[in-house]
N, C-alpha and C positions, 0 to 999 in steps of 0.2 A: 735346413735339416734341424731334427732333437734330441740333443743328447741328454740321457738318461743318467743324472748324477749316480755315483757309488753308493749305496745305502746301507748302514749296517744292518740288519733286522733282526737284533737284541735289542733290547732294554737291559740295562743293566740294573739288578735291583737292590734296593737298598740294605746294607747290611745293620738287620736290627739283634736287639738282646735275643738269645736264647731262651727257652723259656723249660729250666731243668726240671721243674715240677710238674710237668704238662706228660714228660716223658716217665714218669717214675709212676705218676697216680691211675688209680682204673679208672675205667670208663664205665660205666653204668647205663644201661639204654632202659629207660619208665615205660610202663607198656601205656598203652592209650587211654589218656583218661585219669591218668594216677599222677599227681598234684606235685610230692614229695616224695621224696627217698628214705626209708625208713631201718634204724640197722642195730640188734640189741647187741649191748656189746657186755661181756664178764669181766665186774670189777673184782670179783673174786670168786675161788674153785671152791667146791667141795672140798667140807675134811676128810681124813682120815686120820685112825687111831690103833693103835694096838690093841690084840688081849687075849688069852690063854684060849685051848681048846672051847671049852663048858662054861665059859666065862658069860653074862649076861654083856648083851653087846649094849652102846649107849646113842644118842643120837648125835650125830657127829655135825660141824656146821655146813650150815646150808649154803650153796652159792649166791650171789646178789651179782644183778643186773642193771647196767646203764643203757640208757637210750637214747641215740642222735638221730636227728633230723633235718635233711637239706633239702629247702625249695630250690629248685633250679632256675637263673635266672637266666636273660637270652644277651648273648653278645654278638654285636652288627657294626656291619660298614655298608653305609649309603653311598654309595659312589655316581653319579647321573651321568650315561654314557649315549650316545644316540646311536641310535643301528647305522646309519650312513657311515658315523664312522668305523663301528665293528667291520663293516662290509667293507669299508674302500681304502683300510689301512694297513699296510705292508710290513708292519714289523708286530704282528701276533701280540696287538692290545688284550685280548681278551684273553689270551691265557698267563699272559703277565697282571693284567686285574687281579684274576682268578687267586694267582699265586700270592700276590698283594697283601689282598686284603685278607688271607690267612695270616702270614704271617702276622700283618697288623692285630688282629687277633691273638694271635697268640702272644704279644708281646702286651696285648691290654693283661688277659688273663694271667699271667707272670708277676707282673704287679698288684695281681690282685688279690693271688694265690698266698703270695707275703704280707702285704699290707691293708687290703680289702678291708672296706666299713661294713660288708654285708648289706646293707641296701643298697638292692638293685643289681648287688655282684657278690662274690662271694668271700667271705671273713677269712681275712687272711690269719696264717698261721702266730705271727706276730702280734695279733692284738687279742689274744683269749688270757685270763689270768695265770700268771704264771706262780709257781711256790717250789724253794729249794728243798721242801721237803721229797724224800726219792720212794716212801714208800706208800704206794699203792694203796696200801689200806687204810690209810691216815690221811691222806692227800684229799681233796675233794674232787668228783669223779668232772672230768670237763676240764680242770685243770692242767698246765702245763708245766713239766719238772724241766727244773733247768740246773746246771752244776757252776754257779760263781766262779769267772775266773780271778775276782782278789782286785779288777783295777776296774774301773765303769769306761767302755766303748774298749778295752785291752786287754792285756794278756800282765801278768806280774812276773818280774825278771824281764830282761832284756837275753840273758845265754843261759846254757847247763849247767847247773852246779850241783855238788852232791847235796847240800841242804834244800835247795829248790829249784826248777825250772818252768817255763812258761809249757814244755809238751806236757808236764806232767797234768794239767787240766783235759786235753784231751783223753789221756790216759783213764782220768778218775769221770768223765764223761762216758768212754764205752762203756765201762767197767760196772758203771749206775745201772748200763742196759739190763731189763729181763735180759736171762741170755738165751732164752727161747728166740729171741728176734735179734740178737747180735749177727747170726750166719745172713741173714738178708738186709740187715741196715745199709745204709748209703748214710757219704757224708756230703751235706750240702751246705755253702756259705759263697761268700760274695768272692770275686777275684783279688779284692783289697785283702781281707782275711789269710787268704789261701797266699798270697804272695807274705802275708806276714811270717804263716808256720812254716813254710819253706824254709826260709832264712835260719830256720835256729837251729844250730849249731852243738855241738857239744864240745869239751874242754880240748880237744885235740883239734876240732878247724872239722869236723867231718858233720853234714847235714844229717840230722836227725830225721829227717822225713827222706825217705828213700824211694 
């Protein structure tokens, strides 16, 4: 006689990074034919100005326009499967592929999203010029503002004090935002970070971050 081992028929799959960017950014669908992505963006508004009833009105400043550009580039997973086995295998390979190599993907993309050299994939947010100056008009357009937290890869202070504390950087961080885009901001940073600002404290023992 044949007995028929136990079989589980899951795969268990592997648990990879998150990919928080993937979930925050739009998606864009190019219609056929059309290369890159095209998107003007206002580095600045129109004026406006006062002036009496009969007053001769004057010409007030004009707006100015920046303009980005993203070719799309293609991200893949070869995986070489033979149909005997899609057919003759009992624990649902192909829709754990399937699921696979998404995630796999998404966990390239994430990486990329941050760190990307833009060839071949796309320029991550981390490598565009950055300048601590916050305004707008003065900044060069394409540039990135960023608010010094006072220590290189850290936070300055260690607790709360009334002269200084390490949350006050975040604080002067929102606060930098247009506040036209503060109601929809997200804050994004690594779990190393996030376990840091956690931890601070204020002078009675109570976590600041609530």
């Amino acid at each position: 006689y044949g007995v028929i081992p136990e079989l589980d028929r899951l795969i268990d799959g592997t648990v990879r990074r998150q990919n928080a960017l993937r979930r925050l950014a739009r998606t864009v669908i190019l219609p056929r034919g059309v290369g890159s992505y095209q998107k003007i963006i206002p580095t600045r508004g129109s004026g406006a100005a006062w002036a009496s009833e009969v007053e001769t009105r004057t010409e007030t400043t004009n707006p100015a326009f920046g303009r980005i550009e993203i070719s799309p580039v293609e991200a893949y997973a070869y995986v070489p499967v033979s149909r005997w086995l899609l057919d003759d295998n009992a624990v649902g390979l192909e829709e754990w592929l399937a699921e696979d190599v998404s995630s796999a993907i998404f966990e390239l993309e994430g990486e990329a999203f941050i760190n990307g050299n833009g060839s071949k994939q796309p320029r991550g947010l981390l490598t565009y010029s950055t300048s601590s100056e916050l305004d707008d008009a003065v900044r060069p357009f394409g540039t990135v503002a960023y608010v010094p937290t006072g220590v290189s890869g850290g936070f300055s202070g260690t607790s709360a004090s009334p002269a200084s504390s390490p949350a006050d950087v975040p604080i002067d961080l929102t606060l930098a935002l247009n506040a036209a885009y503060r109601s929809n901001a997200v804050w994004v940073m690594s779990s190393t970070t996030a376990g840091v600002a956690r931890k601070w404290k204020d002078q009675d023992g109570r976590y600041i971050w609530q």
